[in-house]
VORO-635317 format. One record per atom (N, C-alpha, C): residue in three letters; atom name; y, x, z; chain. Coordinates in steps of 0.001 Angstrom, whole numbers. Each point is the difference from the previous one (the first is absolute). Layout:
N
[drenlo 'ALA' 'CA' [Y X Z] 'A']
...
***
This chain:
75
[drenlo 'UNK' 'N' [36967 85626 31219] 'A']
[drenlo 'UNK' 'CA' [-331 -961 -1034] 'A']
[drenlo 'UNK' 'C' [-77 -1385 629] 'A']
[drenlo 'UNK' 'N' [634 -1049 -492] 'A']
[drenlo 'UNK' 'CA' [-200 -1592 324] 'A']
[drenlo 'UNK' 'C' [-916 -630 -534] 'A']
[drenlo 'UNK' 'N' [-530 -346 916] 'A']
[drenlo 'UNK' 'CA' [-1147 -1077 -723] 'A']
[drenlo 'UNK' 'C' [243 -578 -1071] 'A']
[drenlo 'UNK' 'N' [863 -659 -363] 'A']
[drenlo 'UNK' 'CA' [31 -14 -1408] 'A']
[drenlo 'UNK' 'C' [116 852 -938] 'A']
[drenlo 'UNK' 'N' [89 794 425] 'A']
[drenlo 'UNK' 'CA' [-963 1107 -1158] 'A']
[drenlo 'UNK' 'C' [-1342 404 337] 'A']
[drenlo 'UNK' 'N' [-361 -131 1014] 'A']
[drenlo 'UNK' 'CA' [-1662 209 -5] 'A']
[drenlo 'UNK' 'C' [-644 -1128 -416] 'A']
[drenlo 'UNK' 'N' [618 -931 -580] 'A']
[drenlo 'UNK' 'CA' [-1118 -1082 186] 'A']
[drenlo 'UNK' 'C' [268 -304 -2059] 'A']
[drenlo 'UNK' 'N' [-1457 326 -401] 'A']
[drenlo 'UNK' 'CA' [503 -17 -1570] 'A']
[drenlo 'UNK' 'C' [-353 -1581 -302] 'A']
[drenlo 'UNK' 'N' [-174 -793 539] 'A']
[drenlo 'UNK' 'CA' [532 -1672 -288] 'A']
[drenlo 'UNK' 'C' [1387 312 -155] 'A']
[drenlo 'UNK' 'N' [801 530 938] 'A']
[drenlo 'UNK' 'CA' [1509 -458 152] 'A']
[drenlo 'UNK' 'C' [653 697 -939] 'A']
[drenlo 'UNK' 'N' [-790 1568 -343] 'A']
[drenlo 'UNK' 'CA' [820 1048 -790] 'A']
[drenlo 'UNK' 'C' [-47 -1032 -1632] 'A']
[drenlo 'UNK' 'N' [-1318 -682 -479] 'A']
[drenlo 'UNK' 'CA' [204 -474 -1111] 'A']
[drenlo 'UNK' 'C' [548 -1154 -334] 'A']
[drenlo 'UNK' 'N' [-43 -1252 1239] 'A']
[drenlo 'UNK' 'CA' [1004 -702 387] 'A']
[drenlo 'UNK' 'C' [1658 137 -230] 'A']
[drenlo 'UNK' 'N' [403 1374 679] 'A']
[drenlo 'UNK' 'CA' [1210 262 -18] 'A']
[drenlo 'UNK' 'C' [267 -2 -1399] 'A']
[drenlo 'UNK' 'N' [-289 1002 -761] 'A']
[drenlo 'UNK' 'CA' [-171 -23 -1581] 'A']
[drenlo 'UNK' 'C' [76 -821 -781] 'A']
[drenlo 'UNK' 'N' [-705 -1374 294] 'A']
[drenlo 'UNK' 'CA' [-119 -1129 -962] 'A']
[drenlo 'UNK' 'C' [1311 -684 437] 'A']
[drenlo 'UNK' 'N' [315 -228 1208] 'A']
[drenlo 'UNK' 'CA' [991 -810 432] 'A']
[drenlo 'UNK' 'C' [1075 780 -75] 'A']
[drenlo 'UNK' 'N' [307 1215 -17] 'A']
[drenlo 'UNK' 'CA' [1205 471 -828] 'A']
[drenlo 'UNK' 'C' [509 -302 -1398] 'A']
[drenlo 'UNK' 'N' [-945 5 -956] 'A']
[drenlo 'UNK' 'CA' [199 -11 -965] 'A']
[drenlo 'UNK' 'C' [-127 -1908 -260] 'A']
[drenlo 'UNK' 'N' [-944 -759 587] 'A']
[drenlo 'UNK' 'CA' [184 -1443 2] 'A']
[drenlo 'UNK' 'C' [1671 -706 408] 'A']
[drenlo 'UNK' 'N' [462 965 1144] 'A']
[drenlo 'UNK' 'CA' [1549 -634 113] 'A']
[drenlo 'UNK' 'C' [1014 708 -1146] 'A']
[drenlo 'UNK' 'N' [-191 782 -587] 'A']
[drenlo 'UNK' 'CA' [1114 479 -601] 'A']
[drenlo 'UNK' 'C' [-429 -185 -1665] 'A']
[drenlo 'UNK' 'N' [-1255 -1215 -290] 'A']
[drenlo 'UNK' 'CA' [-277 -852 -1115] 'A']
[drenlo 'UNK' 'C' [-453 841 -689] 'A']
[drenlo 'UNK' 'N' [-985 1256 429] 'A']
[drenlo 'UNK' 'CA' [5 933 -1459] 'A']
[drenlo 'UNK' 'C' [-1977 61 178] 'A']
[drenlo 'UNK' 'N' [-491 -814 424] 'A']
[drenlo 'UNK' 'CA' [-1427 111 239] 'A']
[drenlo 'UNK' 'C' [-1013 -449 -1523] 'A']
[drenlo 'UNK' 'N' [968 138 -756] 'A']
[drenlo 'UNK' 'CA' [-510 111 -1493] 'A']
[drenlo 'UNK' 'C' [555 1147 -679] 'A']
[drenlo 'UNK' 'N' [805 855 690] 'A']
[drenlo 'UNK' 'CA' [403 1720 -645] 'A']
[drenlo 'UNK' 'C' [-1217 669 -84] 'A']
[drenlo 'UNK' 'N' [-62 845 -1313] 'A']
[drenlo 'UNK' 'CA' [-1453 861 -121] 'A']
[drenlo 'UNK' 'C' [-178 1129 1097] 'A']
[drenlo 'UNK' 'N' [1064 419 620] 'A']
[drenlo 'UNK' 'CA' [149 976 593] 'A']
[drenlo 'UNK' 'C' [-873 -117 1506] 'A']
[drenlo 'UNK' 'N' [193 -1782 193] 'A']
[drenlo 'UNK' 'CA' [-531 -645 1094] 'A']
[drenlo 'UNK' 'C' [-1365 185 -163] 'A']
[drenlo 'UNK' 'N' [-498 -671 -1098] 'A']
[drenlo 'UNK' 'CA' [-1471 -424 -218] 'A']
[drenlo 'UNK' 'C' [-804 1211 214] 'A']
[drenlo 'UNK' 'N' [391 1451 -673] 'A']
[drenlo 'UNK' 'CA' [-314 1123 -149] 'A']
[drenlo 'UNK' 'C' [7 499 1804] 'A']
[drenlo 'UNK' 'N' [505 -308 555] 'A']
[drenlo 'UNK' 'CA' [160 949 1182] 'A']
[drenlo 'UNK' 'C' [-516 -829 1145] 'A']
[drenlo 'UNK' 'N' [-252 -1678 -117] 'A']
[drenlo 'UNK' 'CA' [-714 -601 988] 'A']
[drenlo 'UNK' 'C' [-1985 -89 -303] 'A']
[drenlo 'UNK' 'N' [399 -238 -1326] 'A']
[drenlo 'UNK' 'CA' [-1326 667 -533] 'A']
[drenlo 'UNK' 'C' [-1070 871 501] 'A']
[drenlo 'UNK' 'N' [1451 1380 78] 'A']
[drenlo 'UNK' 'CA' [-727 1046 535] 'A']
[drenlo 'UNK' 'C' [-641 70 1877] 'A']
[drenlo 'UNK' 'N' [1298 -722 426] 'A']
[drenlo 'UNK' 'CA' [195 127 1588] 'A']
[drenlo 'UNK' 'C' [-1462 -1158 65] 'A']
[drenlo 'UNK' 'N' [-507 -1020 -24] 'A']
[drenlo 'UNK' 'CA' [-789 -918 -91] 'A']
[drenlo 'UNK' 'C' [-1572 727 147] 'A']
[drenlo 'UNK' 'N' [40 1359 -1479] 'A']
[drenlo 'UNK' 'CA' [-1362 325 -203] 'A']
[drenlo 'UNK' 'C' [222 1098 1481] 'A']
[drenlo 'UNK' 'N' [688 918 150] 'A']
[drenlo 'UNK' 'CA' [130 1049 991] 'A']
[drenlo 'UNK' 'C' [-115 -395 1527] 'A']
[drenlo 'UNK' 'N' [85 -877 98] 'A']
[drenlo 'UNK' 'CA' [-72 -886 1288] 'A']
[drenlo 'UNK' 'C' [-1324 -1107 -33] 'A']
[drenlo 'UNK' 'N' [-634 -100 -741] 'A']
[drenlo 'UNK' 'CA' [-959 -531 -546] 'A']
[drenlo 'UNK' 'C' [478 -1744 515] 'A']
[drenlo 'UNK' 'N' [879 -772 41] 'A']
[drenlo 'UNK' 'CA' [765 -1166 241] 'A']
[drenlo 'UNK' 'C' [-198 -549 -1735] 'A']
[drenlo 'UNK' 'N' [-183 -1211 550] 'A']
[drenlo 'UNK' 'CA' [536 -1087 -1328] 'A']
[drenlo 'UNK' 'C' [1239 -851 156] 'A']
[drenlo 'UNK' 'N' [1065 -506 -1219] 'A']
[drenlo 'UNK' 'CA' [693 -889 -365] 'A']
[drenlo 'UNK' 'C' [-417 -1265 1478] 'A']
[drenlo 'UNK' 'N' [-1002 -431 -393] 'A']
[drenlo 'UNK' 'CA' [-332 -647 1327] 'A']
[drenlo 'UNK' 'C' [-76 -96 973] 'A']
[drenlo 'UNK' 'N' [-24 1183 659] 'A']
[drenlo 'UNK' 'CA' [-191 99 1706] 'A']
[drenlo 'UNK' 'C' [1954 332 89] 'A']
[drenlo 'UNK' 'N' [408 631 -715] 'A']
[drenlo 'UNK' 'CA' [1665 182 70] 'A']
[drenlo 'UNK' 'C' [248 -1029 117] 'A']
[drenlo 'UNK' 'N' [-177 -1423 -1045] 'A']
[drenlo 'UNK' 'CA' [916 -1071 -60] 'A']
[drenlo 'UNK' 'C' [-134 -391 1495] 'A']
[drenlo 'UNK' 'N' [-1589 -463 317] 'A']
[drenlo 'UNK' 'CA' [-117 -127 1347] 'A']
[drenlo 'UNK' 'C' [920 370 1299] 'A']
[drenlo 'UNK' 'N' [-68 1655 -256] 'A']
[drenlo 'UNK' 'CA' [1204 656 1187] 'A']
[drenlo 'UNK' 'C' [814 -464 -283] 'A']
[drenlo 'UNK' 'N' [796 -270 -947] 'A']
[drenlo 'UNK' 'CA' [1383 -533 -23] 'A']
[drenlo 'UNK' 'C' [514 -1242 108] 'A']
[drenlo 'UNK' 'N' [-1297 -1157 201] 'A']
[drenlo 'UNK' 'CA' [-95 -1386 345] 'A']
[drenlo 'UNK' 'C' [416 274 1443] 'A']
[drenlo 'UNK' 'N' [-823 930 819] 'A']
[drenlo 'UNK' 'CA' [-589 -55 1321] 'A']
[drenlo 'UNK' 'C' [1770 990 958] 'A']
[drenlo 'UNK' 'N' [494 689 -1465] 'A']
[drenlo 'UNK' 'CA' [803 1488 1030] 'A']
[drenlo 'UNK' 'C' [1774 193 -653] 'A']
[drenlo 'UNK' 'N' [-222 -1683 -1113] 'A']
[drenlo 'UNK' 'CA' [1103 494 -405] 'A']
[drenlo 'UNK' 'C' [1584 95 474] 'A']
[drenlo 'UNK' 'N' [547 -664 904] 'A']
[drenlo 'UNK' 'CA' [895 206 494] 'A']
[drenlo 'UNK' 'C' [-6 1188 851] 'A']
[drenlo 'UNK' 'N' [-776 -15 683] 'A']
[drenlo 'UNK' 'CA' [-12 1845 389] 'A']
[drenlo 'UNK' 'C' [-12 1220 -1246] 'A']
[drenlo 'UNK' 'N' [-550 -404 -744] 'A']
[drenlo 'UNK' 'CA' [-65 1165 -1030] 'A']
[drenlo 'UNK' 'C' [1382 -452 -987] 'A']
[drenlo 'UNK' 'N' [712 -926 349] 'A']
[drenlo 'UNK' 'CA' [1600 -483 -736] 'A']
[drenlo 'UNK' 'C' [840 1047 1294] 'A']
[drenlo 'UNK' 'N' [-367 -170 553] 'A']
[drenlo 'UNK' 'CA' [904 894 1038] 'A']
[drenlo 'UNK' 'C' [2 1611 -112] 'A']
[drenlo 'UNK' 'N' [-1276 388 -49] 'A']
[drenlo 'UNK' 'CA' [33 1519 33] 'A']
[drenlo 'UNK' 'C' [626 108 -1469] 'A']
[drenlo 'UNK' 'N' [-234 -463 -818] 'A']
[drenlo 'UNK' 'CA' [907 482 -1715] 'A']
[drenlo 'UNK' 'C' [1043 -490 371] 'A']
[drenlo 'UNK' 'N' [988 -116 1020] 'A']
[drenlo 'UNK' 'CA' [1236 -378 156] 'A']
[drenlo 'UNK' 'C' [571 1140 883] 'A']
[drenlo 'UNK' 'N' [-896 223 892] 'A']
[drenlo 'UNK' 'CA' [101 1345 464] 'A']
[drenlo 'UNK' 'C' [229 1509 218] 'A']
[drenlo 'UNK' 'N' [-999 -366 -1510] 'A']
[drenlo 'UNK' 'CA' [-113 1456 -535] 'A']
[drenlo 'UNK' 'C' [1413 -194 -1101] 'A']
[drenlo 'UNK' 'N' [220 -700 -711] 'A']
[drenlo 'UNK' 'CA' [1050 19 -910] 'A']
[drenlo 'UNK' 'C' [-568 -5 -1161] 'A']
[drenlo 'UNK' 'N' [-1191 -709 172] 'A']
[drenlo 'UNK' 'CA' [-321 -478 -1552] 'A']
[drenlo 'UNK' 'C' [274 -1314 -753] 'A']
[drenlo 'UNK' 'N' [652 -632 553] 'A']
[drenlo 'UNK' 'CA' [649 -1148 -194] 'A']
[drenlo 'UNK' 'C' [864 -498 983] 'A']
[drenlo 'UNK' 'N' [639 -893 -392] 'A']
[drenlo 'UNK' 'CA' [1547 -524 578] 'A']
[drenlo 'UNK' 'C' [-909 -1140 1134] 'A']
[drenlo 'UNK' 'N' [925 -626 823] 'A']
[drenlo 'UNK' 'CA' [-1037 -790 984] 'A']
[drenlo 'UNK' 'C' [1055 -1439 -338] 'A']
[drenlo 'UNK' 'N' [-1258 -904 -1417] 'A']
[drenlo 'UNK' 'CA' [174 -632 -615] 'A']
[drenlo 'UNK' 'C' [-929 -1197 455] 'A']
[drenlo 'UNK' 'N' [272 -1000 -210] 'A']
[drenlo 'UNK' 'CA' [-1495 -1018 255] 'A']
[drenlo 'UNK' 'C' [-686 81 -1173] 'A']
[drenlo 'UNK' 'N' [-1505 445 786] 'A']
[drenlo 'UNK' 'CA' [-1489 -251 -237] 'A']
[drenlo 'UNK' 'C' [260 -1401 -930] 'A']
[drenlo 'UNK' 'N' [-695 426 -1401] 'A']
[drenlo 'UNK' 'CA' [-632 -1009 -804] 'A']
[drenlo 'UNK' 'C' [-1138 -1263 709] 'A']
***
């Protein structure tokens, strides 16, 4: 397992910023399932945005990696 998956900042991070580059972070499907990841991890909207102030070009890289997105420039 990679640290970025042990670390549930990055796991819900990854999540938001997947769905933030590919413009769909207003799909219900999103809201419903970060929702969930947020309460299960006991993380807020807030401490994520944070990680992703602090991790986002690293966390633009691993979703390029993995093949969850094309390796596009960061908004």
């Amino acid at each position: 397992m990679s640290t970025s998956d042990a670390d549930p900042l990055d796991g819900a991070a990854l999540l938001k910023l997947a769905f933030l580059l590919q413009g769909r972070q207003e799909h219900p499907n999103f809201r419903v399932v970060y929702r969930g990841v947020l309460q299960d991890l006991g993380l807020t909207d807030d401490q994520v945005e944070r990680h992703l102030e602090l991790h986002r070009e690293r966390l633009h890289a691993v979703l390029v990696a993995r093949g969850v997105i094309r390796d596009l420039p960061m908004e």
